[in-house]
Backbone as JSON Lines, residues from 0, in Angstrom:
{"i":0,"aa":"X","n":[0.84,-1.17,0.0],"ca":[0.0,0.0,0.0],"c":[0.89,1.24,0.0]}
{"i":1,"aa":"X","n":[0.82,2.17,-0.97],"ca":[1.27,3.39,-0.62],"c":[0.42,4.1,0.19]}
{"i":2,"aa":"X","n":[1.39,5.37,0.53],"ca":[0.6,6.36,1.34],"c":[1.46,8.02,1.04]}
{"i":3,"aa":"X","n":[0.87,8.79,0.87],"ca":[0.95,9.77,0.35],"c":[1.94,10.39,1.23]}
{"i":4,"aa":"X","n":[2.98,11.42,0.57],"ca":[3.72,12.03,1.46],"c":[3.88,13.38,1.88]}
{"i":5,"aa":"X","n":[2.65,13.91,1.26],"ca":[2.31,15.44,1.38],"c":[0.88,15.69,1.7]}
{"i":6,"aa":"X","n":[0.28,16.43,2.62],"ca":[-0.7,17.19,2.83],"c":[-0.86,18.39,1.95]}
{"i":7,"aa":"X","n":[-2.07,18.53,1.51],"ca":[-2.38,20.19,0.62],"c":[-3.41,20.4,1.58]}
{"i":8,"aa":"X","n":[-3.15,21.64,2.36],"ca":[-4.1,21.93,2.78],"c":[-5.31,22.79,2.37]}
{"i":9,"aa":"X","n":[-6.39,22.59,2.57],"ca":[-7.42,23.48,1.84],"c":[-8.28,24.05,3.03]}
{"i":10,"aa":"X","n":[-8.58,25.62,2.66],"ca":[-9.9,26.04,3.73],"c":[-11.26,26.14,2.51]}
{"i":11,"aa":"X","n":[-12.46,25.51,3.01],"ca":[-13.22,26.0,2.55],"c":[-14.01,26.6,3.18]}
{"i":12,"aa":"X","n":[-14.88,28.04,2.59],"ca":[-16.08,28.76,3.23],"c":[-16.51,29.39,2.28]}
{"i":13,"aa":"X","n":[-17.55,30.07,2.67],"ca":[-18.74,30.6,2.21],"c":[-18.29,32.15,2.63]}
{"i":14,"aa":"X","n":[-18.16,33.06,1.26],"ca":[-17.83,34.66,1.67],"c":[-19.04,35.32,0.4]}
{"i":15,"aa":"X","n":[-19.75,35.89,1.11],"ca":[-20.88,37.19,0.15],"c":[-21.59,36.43,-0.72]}
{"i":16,"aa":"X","n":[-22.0,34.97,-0.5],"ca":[-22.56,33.81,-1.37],"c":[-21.76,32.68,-2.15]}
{"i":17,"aa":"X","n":[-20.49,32.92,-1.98],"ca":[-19.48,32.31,-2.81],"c":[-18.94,31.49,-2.46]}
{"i":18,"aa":"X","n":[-18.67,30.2,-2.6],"ca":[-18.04,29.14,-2.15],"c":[-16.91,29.24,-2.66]}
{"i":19,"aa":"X","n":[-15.77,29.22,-1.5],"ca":[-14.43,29.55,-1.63],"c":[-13.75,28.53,-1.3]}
{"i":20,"aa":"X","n":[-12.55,28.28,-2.22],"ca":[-11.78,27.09,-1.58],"c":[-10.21,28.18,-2.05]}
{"i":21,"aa":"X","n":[-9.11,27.56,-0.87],"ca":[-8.17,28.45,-0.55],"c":[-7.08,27.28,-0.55]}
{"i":22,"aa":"X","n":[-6.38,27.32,-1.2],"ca":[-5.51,25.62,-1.57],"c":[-3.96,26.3,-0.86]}
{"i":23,"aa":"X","n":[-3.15,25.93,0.17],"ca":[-2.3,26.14,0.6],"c":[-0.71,25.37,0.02]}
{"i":24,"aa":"X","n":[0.19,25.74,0.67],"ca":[1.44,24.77,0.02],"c":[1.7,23.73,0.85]}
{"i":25,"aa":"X","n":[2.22,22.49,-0.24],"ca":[1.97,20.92,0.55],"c":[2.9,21.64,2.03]}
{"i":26,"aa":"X","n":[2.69,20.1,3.18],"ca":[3.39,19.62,4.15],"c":[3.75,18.73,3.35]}
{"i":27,"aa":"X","n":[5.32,18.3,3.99],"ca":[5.45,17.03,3.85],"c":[5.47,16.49,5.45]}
{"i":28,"aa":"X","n":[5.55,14.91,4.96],"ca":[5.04,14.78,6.07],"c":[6.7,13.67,7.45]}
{"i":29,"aa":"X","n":[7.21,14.33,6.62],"ca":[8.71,13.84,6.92],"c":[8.97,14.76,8.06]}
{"i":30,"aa":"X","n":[9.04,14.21,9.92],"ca":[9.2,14.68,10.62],"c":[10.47,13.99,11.27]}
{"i":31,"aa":"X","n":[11.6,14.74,11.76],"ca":[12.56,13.84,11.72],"c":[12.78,13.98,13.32]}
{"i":32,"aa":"X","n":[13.36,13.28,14.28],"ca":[13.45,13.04,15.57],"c":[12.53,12.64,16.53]}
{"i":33,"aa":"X","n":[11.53,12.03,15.94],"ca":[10.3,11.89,16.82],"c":[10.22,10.44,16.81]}
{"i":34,"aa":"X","n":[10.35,9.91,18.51],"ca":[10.39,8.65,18.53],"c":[9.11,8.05,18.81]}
{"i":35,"aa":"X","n":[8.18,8.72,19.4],"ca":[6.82,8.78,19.82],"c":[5.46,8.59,18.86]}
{"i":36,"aa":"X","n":[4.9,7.6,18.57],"ca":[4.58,7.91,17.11],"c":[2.89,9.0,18.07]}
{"i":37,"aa":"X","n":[2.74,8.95,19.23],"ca":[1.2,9.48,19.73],"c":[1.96,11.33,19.43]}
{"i":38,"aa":"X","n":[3.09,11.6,19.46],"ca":[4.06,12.94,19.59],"c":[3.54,13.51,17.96]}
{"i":39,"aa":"X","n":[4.3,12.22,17.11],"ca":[4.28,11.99,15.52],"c":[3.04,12.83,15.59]}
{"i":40,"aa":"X","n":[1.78,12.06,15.97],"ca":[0.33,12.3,15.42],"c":[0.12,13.7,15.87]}
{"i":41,"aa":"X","n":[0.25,14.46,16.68],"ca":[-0.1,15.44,17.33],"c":[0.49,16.45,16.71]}
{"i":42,"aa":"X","n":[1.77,16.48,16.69],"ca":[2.64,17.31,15.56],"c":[1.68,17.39,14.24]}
{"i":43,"aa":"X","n":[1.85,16.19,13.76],"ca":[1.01,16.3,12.59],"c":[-0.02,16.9,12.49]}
{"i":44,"aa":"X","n":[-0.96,16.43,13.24],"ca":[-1.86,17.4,13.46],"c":[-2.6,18.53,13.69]}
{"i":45,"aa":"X","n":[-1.22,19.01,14.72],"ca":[-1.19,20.73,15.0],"c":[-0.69,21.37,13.47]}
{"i":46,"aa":"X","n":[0.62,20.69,12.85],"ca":[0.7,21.71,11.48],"c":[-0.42,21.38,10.61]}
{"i":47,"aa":"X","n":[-1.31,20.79,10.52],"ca":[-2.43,20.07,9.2],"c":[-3.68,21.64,9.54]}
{"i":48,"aa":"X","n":[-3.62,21.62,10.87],"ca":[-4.93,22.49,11.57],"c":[-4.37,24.23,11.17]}
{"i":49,"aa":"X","n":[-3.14,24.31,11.46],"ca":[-2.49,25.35,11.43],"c":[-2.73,26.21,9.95]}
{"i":50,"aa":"X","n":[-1.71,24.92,9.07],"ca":[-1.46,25.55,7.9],"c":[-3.53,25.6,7.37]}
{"i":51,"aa":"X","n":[-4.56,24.89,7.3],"ca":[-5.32,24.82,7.11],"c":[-6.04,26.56,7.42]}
{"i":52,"aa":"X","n":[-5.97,26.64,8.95],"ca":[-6.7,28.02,9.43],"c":[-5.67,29.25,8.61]}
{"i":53,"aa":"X","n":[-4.62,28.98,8.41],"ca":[-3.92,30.11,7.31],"c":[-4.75,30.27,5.96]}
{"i":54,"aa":"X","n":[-5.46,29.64,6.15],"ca":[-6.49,29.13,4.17],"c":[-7.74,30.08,4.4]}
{"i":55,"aa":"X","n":[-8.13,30.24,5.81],"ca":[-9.04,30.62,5.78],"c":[-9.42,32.41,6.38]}
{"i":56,"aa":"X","n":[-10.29,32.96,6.25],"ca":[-10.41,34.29,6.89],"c":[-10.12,34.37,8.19]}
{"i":57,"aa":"X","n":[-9.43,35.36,8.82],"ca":[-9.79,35.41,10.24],"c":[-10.51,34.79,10.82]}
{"i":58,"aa":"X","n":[-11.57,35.35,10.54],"ca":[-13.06,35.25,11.38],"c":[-13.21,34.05,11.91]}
{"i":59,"aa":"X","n":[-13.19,33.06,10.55],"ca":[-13.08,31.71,11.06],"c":[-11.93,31.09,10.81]}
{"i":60,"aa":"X","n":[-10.93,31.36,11.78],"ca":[-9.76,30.4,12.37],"c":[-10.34,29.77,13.71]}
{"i":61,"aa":"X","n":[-11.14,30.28,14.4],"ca":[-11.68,29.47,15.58],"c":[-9.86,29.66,16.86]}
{"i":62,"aa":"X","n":[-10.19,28.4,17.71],"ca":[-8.71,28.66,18.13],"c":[-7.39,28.28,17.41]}
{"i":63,"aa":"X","n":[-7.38,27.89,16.07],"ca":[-6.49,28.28,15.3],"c":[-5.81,29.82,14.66]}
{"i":64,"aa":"X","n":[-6.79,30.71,15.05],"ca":[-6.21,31.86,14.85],"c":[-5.49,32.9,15.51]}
């Protein structure tokens, strides 16, 4: 099985009727010193959420912003 080695992150929302999608630059997903894979996931996770709320308006970053 492969598995992909980049995240694209995307925000989507709704601005003045318009469905917006906001396509960011990949992650990769190559984290190097992490022996922890529960560390791995969390990392991962915090940049996936991060770079994602950068996609989107202020308004709605939520506590990503």
């Amino acid at each position: 099985m492969k598995y992909c080695k980049v995240i694209v992150p995307v925000g989507i929302y709704e601005d003045d009727g318009l469905f917006c999608l906001k396509f960011g630059r990949e992650i990769p997903l190559e984290i190097l010193g992490v022996d922890s894979r529960d560390i791995l996931d969390t990392q991962i996770s915090q940049s996936v959420m991060d770079a994602i709320a950068l996609q989107l308006p202020e308004r709605l970053r939520g506590a990503y912003g």
